[in-house]
Structures are given as structure tokens and as C-alpha cells.
C-alpha positions as CSV (number, residue, x, y, z in Angstrom):
1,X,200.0,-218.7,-342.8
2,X,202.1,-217.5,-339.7
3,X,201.5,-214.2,-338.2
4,X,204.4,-212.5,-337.4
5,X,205.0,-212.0,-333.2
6,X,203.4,-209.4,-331.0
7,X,205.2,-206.0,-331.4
8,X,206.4,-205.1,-327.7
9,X,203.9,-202.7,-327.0
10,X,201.5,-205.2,-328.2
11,X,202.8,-207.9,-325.4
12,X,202.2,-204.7,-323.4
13,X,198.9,-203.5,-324.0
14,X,197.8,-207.3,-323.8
15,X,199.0,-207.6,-320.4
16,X,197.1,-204.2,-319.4
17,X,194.0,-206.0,-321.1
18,X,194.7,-209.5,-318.6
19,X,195.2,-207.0,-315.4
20,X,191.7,-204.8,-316.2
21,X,190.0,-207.9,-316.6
22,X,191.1,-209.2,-313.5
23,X,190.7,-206.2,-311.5
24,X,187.0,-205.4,-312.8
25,X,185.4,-208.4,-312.7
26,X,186.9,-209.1,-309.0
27,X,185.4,-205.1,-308.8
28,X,182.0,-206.1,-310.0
29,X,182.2,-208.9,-307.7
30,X,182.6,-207.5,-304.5
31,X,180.2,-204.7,-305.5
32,X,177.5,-207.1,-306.4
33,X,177.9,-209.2,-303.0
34,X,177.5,-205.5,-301.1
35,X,174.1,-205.9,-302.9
36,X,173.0,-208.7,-302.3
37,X,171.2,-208.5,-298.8
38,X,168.7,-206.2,-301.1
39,X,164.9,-207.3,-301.8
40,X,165.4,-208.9,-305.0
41,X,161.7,-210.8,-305.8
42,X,162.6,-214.6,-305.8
43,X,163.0,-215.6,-309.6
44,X,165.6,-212.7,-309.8
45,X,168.2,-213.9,-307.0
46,X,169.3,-217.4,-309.1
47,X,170.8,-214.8,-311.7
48,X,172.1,-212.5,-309.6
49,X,174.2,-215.0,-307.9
50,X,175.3,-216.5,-310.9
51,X,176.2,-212.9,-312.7
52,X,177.9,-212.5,-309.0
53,X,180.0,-215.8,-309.2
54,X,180.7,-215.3,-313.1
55,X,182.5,-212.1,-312.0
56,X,184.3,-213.7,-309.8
57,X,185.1,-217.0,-311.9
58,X,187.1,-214.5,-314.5
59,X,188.5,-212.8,-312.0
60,X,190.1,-215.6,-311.0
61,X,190.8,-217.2,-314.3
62,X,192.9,-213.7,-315.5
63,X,194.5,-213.5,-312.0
64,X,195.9,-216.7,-312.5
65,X,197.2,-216.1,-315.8
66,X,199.7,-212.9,-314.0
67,X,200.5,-214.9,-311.0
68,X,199.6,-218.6,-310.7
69,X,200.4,-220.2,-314.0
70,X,203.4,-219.6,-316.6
71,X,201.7,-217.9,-319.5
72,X,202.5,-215.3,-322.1
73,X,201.2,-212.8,-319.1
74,X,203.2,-214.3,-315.8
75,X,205.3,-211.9,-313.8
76,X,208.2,-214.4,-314.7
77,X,207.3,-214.4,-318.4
78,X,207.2,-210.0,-318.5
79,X,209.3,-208.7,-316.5
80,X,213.5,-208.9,-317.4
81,X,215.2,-211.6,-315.3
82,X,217.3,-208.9,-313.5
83,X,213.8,-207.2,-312.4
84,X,212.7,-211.1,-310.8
85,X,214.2,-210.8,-307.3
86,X,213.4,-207.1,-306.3
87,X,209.8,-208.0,-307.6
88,X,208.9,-210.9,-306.3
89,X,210.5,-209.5,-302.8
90,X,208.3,-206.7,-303.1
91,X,205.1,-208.7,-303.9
92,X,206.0,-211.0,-300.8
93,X,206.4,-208.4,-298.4
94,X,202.7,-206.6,-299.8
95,X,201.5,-209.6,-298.9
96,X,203.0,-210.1,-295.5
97,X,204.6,-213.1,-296.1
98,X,207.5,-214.7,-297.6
99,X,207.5,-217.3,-301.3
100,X,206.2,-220.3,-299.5
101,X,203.5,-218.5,-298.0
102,X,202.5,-216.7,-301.6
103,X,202.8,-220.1,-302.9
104,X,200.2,-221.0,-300.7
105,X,198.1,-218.4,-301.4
106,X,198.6,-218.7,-305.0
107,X,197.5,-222.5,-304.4
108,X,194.2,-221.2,-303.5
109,X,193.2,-219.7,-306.7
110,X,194.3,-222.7,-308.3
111,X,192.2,-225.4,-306.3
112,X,189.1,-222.9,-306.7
113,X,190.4,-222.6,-310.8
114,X,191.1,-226.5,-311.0
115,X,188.6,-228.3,-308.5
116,X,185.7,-226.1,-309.2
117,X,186.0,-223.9,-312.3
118,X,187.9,-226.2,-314.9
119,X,186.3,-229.4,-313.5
120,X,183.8,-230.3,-310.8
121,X,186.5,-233.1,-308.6
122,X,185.5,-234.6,-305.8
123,X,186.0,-232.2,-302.8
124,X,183.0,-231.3,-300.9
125,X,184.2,-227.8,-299.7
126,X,184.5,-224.5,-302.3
127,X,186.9,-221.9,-300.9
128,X,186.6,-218.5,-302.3
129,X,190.4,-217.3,-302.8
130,X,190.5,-213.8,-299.9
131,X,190.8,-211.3,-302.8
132,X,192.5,-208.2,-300.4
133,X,195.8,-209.6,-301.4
134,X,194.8,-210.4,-304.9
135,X,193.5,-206.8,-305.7
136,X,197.1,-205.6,-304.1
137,X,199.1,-208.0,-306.0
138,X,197.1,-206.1,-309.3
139,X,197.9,-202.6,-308.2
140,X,201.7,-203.7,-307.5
141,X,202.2,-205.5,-311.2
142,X,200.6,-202.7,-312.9
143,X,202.6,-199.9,-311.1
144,X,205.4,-201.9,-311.1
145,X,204.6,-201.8,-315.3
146,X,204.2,-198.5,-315.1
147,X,207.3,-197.4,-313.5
148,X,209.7,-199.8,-315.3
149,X,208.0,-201.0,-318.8
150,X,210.3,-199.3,-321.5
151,X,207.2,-198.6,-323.6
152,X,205.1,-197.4,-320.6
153,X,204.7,-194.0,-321.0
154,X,202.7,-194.5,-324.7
155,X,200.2,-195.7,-322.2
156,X,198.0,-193.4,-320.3
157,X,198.7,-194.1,-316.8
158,X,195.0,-194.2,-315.9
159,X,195.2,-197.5,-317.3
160,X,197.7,-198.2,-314.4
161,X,195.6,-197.2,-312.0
162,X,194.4,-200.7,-310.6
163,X,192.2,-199.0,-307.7
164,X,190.0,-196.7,-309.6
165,X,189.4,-199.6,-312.0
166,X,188.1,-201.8,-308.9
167,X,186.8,-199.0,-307.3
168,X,184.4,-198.2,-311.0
169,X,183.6,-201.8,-311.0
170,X,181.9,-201.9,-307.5
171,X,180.4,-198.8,-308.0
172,X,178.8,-200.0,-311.7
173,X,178.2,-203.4,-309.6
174,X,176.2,-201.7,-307.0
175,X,174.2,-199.5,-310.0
176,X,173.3,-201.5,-311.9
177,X,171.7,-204.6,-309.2
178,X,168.7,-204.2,-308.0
């Protein structure tokens, strides 16, 4: 059987879900590497980096899914074609660059995503994506959501509110490790 296609404040809520699961796991991750020049006893520091580069791992995986690759949650897949230029201006000039320089940047959570996340290829050097820009890109899709979604306002806009969410992550993070 079928199921019938996402109501549009389904699509909506969905792509809230993808841009809080983005935001707090890269959240829990930089709050957990804060930690991690703490005594932790020596049979305790193999999980912590590994809870510490799971965080990051979906981080990356969810960010990719709103900026790097065409899925249901892609800027290009959300946001009305008229809306495309104006935003994707905007996100260039947040980032201080222009498209083939986000390209580029995107292209760095993909070879992390591809080359050492999906599969383990053949290059010898892991480059963890700078996440600065990443975090802003968050805030600026899920204001930009905020501001222009028709179906916005049935949303609280704390759920918009990309910076507490990262900012409660790293503060869990740092709580919770020892």
C-alpha cells in the first residue's frame, strides 16, 4: 500500500528535525572536544573519542543532506525557485565567498562523508570539515525558514533558534563527560 505524500507542514517539520540534528550533534561535538584535555582514566578515553567523532559523523551526514546533496531536505529542493538567487547570495556572502568557493567548501564535507564515513578509500589524510561556516549556514536556512515558510508560524520559533540549540548541545557535551 502507498502512503499518501507528506502534508506541507510535515515536509516542514521534517526539515526542522534534519537542521536540529545537524546543529546538536556538531553542538555535542565541539563541547566534548573542549573536554577532552580532562583526566579521563585510560580505558575511558577510546569511548569518549568515539562518542566525540560519532557526534560529529551525524553532524556531517544531516548537514549534507541541507546543503551538499539533492535530497527531500536541500535548500534547492525547499525553498520556491524564485527564493533560489537571493538565498544562495545570502549564504555566499555569510560565508565570505562567492558559489565556487561554497562549492569548495561543501566538497569538504563530502570527501570526509564519502572517503571516510561511507567507505574507508584510499587517502591517507582525514580532514575534519571547519564547522564555523557550517553552524552559520544552519542558523541562516532555519531563519531564512522562519521568516519566509508559509506554514512557519505553527512552529515555535525556538525551534528556529539554531544558536541556543548548539549552544545546549555544548553545554550537555561538557556535563555530561568526565
Amino acid at each position: 500500500m502507498t502512503e499518501s505524500p507528506l502534508s506541507d507542514l510535515e515536509k516542514l517539520r521534517r526539515l526542522v528535525i534534519v537542521i536540529h540534528t545537524a546543529a546538536r550533534n556538531l553542538g555535542y561535538f565541539r563541547g566534548a572536544r573542549t573536554m577532552t584535555h580532562k583526566d579521563v582514566s585510560i580505558h575511558l578515553q577510546d569511548i569518549q573519542r568515539r562518542i566525540d567523532n560519532n557526534f560529529l559523523d551525524i553532524g556531517v551526514f544531516e548537514w549534507c543532506k541541507l546543503f551538499a546533496d539533492r535530497e527531500n531536505q536541500h535548500w534547492t529542493r525547499t525553498l520556491p525557485t524564485a527564493q533560489h538567487h537571493d538565498f544562495a547570495c545570502g549564504l555566499y556572502a555569510l560565508a565570505g565567498t562567492d558559489e565556487a568557493g561554497w562549492r569548495g567548501y561543501v566538497d569538504e564535507f563530502l570527501i570526509y562523508r564519502d572517503k571516510f564515513l561511507g567507505h574507508l578509500d584510499n587517502r591517507r589524510t582525514m580532514n575534519i570539515p571547519k564547522l564555523d561556516r557550517a553552524l552559520e549556514a544552519l542558523h541562516y536556512y532555519a531563519q531564512h525558514l522562519r521568516q519566509h515558510h508559509p506554514m512557519a508560524s505553527t512552529i515555535p520559533r525556538s525551534e528556529f533558534d539554531v544558536d541556543r540549540i548548539v549552544s545546549d548541545a555544548m553545554q550537555q557535551a561538557q556535563q555530561y563527560l568526565p
